[in-house]
Each structure stands twice: as structure tokens, then as C-alpha cells.
C-alpha positions in Angstrom: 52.1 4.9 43.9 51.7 2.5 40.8 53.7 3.5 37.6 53.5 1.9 34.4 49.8 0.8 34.5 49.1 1.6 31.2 51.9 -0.7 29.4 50.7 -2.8 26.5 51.4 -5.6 28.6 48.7 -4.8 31.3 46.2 -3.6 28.8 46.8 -7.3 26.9 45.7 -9.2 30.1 43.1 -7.2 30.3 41.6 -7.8 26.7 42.4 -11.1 27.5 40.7 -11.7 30.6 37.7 -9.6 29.0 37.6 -12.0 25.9 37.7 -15.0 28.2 34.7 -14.1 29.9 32.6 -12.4 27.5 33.6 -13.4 23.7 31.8 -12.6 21.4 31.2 -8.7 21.7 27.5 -8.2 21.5 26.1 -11.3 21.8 25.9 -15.1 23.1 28.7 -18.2 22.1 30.2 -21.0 23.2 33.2 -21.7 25.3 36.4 -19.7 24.1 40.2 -20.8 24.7 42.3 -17.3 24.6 46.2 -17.4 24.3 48.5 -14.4 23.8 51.3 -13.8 21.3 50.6 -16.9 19.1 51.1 -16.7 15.3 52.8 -18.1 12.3 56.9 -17.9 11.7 56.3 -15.1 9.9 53.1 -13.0 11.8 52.5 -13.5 15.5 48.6 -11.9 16.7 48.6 -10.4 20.4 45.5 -12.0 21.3 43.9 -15.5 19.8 40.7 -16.1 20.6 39.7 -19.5 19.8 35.9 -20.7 19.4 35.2 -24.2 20.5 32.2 -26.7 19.9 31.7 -27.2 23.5 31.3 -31.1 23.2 34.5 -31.3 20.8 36.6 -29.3 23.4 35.8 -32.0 26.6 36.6 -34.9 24.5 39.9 -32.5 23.5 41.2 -33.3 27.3 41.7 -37.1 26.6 44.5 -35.8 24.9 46.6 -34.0 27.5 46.8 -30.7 28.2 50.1 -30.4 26.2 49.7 -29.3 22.5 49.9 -31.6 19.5 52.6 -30.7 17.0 51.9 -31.2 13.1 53.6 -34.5 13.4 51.5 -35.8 16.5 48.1 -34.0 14.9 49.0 -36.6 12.0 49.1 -39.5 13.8 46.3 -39.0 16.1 43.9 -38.0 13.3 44.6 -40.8 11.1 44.9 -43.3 13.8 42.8 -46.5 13.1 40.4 -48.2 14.9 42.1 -51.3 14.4 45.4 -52.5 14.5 47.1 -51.9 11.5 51.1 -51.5 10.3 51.9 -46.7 10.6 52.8 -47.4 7.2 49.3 -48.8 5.9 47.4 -46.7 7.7 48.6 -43.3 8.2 48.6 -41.5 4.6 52.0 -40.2 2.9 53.4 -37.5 5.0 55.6 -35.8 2.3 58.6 -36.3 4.7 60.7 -39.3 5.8 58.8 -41.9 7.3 61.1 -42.1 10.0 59.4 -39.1 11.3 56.6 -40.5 11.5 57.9 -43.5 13.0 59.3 -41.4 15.6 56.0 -39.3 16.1 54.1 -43.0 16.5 56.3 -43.5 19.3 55.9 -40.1 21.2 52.2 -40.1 20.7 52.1 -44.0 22.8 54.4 -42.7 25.2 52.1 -39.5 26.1 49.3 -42.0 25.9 46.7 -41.1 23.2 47.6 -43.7 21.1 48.1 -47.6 21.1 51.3 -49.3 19.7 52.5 -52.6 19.6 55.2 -54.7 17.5 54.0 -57.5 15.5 56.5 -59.5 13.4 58.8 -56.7 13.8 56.5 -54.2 12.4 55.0 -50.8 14.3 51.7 -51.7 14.7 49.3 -48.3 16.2 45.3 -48.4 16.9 43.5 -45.2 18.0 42.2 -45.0 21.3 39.9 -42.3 20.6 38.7 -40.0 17.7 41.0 -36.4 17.2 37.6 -34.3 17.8 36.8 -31.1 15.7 37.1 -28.8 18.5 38.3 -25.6 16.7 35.2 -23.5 15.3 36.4 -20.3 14.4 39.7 -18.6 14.8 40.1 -14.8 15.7 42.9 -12.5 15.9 43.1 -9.2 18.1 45.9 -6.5 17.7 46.1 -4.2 20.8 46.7 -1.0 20.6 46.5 1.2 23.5 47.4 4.0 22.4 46.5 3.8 18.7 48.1 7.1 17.1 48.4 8.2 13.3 52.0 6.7 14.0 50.8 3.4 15.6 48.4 3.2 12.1 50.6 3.5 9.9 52.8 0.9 11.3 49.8 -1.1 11.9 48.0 -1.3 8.9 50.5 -3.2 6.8 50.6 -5.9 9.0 46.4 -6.1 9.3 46.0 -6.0 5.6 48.8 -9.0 5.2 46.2 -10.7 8.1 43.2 -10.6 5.8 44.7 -11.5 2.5 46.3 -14.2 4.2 42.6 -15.1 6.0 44.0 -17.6 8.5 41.9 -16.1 11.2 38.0 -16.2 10.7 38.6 -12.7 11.9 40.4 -9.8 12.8 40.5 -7.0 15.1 41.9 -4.0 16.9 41.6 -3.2 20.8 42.5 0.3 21.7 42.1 2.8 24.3 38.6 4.3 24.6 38.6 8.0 24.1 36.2 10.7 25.0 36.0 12.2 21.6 32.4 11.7 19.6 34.1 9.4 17.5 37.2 7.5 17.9 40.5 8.6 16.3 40.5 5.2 15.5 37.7 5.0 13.1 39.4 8.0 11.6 42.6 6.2 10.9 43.9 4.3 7.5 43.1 1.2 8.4 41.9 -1.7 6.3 37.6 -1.8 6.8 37.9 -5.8 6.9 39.4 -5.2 10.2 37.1 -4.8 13.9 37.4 -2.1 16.2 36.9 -3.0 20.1 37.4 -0.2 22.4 38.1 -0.5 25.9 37.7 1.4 28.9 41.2 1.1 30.9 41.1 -0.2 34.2 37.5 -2.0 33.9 36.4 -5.3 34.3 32.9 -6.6 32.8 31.2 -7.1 29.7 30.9 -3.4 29.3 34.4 -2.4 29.5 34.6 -3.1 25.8 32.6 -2.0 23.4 33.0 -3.3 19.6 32.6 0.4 17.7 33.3 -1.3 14.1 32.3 -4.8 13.0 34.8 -6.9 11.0 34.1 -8.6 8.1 34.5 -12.5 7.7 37.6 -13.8 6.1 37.0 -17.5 4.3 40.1 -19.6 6.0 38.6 -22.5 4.0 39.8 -20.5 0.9 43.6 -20.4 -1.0 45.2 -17.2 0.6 47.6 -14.8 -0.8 50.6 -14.1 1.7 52.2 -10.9 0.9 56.0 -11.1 1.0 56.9 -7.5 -0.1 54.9 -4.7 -1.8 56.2 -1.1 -2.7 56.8 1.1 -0.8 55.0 4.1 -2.9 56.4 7.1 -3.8 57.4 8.9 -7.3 60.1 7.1 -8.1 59.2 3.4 -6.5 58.5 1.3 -9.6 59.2 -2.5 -7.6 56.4 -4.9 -7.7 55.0 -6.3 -5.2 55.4 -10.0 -4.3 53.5 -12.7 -2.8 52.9 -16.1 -2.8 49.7 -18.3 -2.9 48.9 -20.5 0.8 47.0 -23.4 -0.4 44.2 -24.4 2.1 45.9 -27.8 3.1 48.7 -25.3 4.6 46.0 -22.9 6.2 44.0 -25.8 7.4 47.3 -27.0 9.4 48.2 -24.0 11.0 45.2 -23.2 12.1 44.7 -26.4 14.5 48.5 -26.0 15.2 47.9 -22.1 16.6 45.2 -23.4 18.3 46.7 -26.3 19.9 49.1 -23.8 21.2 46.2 -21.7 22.9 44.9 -25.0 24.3 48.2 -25.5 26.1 49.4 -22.2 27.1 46.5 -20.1 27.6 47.1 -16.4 28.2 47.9 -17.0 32.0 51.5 -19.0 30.6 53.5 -15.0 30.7 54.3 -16.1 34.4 56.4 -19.3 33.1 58.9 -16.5 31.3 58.9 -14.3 34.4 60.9 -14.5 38.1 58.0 -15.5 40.7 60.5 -17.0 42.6 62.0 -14.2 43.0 61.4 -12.1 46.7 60.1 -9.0 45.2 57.7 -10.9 42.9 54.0 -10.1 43.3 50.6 -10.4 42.6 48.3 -7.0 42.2 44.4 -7.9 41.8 44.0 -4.4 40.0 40.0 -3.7 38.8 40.7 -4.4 35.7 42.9 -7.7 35.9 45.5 -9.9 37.8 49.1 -8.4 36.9 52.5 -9.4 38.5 53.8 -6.4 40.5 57.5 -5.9 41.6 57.8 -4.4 44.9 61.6 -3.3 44.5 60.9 -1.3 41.3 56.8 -0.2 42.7 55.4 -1.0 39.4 53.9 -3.4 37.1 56.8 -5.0 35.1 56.6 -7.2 31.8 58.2 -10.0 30.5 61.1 -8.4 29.4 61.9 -6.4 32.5 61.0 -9.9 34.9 64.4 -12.1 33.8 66.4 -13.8 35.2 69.1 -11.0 34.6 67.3 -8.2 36.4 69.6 -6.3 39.0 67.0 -6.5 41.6 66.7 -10.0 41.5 66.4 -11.7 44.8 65.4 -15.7 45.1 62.9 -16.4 47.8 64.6 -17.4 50.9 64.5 -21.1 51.3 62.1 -20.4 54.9 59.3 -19.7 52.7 59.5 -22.6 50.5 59.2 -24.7 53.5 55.9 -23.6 55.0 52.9 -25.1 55.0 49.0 -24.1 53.5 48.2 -21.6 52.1 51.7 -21.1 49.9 52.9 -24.5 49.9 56.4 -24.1 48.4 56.7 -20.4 48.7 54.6 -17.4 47.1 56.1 -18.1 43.5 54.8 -21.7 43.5 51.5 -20.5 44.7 51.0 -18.1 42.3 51.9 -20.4 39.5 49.4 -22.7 40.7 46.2 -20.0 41.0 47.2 -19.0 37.9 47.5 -22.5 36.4 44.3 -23.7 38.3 42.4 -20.7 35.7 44.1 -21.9 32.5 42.7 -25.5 33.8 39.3 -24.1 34.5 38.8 -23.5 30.3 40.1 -26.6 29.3 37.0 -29.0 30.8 37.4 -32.6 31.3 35.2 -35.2 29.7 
């Protein structure tokens, strides 16, 4: 018997594997890069879906598949197409130059840049164009099991998300119901917000349905991040307080979070687990892929798969040393089918 199918773990993978394959609810787009638990320092979204211009996102691969820090995403976008001293031709940074000097030199050594020394000076020429891969941005909060509780908690946190609008848009995924209308259109949360309900334990384009249609936040727009707001009552008198994000700011982030989601994917929760551990495997449940621990019989998470898990055993060294089809022992193999459908949404040129 299967316990704990019904985590938010297992119902994440499978909004995730659902957006992956059929973004956007109710109609026809372009290739989507999905990640999970990606954010800011301050808010992290459970699922990112990230719309790509389909051209931008091949030429993307010339870059690696590792993700390109603020520091790298400054050289590599002001790179010129001629020779030139970093100093001349990358603009003011704001920071010590030295940083930059250093960021000249990890972008040549990964490759996607040239550099060379010319009368003792850093010299750096592009080798080709940073594309404009990133269309639209859009943030989903899941939420099985989506209570008058769960709102409450919730709604602070979706109502920072729009007057922030870093995402283009933001949603909700919760457990489909069989009531006339779902408890969670009933619910205090704020109308800016989408509502995608899904049918556990289903795989398709039908397994969710989007019951309540967001509206569009303007990322090109100054933002207000809220920092603290009262806490209501009789006797609360505090203000609330917040601070303006200019657009340079949201413009950053949002090609940082999604060069993130371009290198970790939603599939990267095995590099935190234990595959290489004996009882670690893989159930192809209806719905989705999950990892499955055959000491405990049940689906486990991140947190439970550790290192320091009393039931951890390492694969006996026989296994690694077979031969096709798990080459290097079951863990290795399923990091590699795993890694070989993260690869499958990043296209080459």
C-alpha cells in the first residue's frame, strides 16, 4: 500500500509536469521552461513557469546549460562585437570593477565570451548576442488542500506578489473538489490572482482546469514591495511600510529567476535527495514520476530523503559496476532519465 500520495510535494511535480506539457491553460503557446521553488531573497513561488520566444530560447544553449548570475548576465549582454578594454566597454556596474574583472574572466573560462591581454589591459569581444529569451514570467502557489486556514496564510503573501508584479502573473493550484463551486473561489483571496484546479492523480491537459482567470500585472512598471502592514484589530494603529522596486531592479531579477529555471528545471529535487541510496526508487504513478522509498513504502520528500535518514543504505558497490541498462547503479540512472527530460526543454541551436 502507498501512503503519503497526497503530500504537497507529489501534487507540485504534478502541476509541474502538467505546466510543462500543456502551459497555457486554455489555449495554444510557445515552449515553457518550468522550475520549482525559485524566488527572490525575500519570496520564493512553488512553481515558475517561464514563457520563451522559441528562436531566443535555442540561441540561449550557446551559453551552457548553467545559469548566468547578475555579474555574468552583465558581461555577456554588454559584450562587444569588437575588441575593446572591460572598462570601455561594459557600462558602470555600481560595484568595484574588480568584480567585474573577475566576472570577465569566469565568463572566458565557461566559454561564452572572448578575452585577451593587450598591453596589459583585459581586452573581451562577444562571441554571440545575450538573446531575449524570457517572454513572460508566471508564478503558481500550490495548494492542495486549500482551507479557510491555508487562505488566510496565503493571501498575504499573494497580495505582496501582485504589488510587487515581478511575475506577469500569478496563480493558485489546488485540489479539485466535487462541490458546485470551489471552496476556493469562496475564499479571501486577492481577485488579481488565477485559480487552476486539479484533479489528483491525473495526467493530461484536462487534469487541470483554470476556474478563475488572473489578471496581468505590468513587470515593466516601478513595484511597491510591502515590508510590513498592520495587523488589524481595535487597537492596531502601526502603519504599514513598504518600499518602491524600481524597474532596473525588477528587470534583473526577472532574467536572474529565470536563468535559474533554465538550469535547474523542476526535475533538479533529485540532486538534494539519496538516489544512491538502496531503498531509493522510482514510482511512474498516473499522474507523475515521484521517487519512492521502499524501506519506509511511501513517497518521501526532500526533507525526509537526506543524507541523515536512519534507513539509509548506499548501493552496494556490485551494482555500480554493471553494465547497460543502469550503468553505474540505479541512482546514476535515474539521475540521468531524469536529466535527459530537463535537457529535452532546453533545445540546442
Amino acid at each position: 500500500m502507498i501512503a503519503d500520495v497526497n503530500t504537497e510535494f507529489g501534487f507540485e511535480l504534478q502541476v509541474c509536469q502538467w505546466a510543462e506539457a500543456h502551459w497555457p491553460p486554455d489555449g495554444e503557446g510557445g515552449p515553457v521552461v518550468v522550475a520549482r521553488q525559485l524566488g527572490t531573497k525575500r519570496r520564493r513561488w512553488d512553481t515558475v513557469v517561464i514563457e520563451c520566444d522559441p528562436a531566443a530560447l535555442s540561441a540561449r544553449a550557446a551559453f551552457g546549460t548553467q545559469a548566468l548570475d547578475s555579474d555574468l548576465l552583465h558581461v555577456v549582454q554588454n559584450a562587444p562585437a569588437e575588441w575593446a578594454w572591460y572598462r570601455d566597454a561594459l557600462p558602470d556596474p555600481g560595484y568595484p570593477w574588480r568584480y567585474v574583472r573577475q566576472a570577465v574572466h569566469r565568463a572566458a573560462d565557461r566559454g561564452i565570451i572572448e578575452r585577451r591581454r593587450d598591453g596589459g589591459r583585459i581586452q573581451l569581444r562577444r562571441k554571440w548576442p545575450y538573446p531575449d529569451w524570457v517572454e513572460r514570467i508566471v508564478a503558481v502557489e500550490n495548494k492542495p488542500d486549500l482551507d479557510a486556514s491555508a487562505a488566510r496564510d496565503l493571501a498575504p503573501q499573494l497580495e505582496r506578489d501582485v504589488a510587487l508584479g515581478l511575475a506577469d502573473e500569478v496563480w493558485v493550484a489546488t485540489s479539485e473538489t466535487d462541490e458546485p463551486v470551489e471552496p476556493v473561489l469562496l475564499e479571501d483571496i486577492p481577485v488579481e490572482a488565477g485559480v487552476l484546479t486539479v484533479e489528483r492523480g491525473r495526467r493530461g491537459e484536462s487534469a487541470v482546469e483554470a476556474t478563475w482567470q488572473p489578471r496581468a500585472l505590468d513587470p515593466t512598471a516601478p513595484g511597491t514591495r510591502i515590508l510590513d502592514r498592520p495587523a488589524g484589530g481595535e487597537f492596531d494603529d502601526s502603519a504599514c511600510q513598504f518600499e518602491v522596486a524600481d524597474t532596473a531592479w525588477k528587470a534583473t531579477k526577472r532574467l536572474e529567476i529565470a536563468e535559474r529555471a533554465y538550469e535547474r528545471g523542476w526535475r533538479s529535487y533529485v540532486d538534494s535527495m539519496r538516489p544512491d541510496c538502496r531503498h531509493f526508487a522510482f514510482e511512474a504513478t498516473p499522474a507523475v514520476a515521484r521517487p519512492f522509498c521502499e524501506a519506509k513504502d511511501c513517497n518521501q520528500t526532500q526533507r525526509e530523503c537526506a543524507g541523515s535518514c536512519p534507513k539509509f543504505e548506499p548501493e552496494p558497490p556490485a551494482w555500480r559496476q554493471r553494465g547497460w541498462p543502469i550503468e553505474g547503479g540505479p541512482g546514476k540512472a535515474i539521475k540521468r532519465l531524469l536529466d535527459r527530460g530537463r535537457q529535452r526543454h532546453r533545445p540546442s541551436e
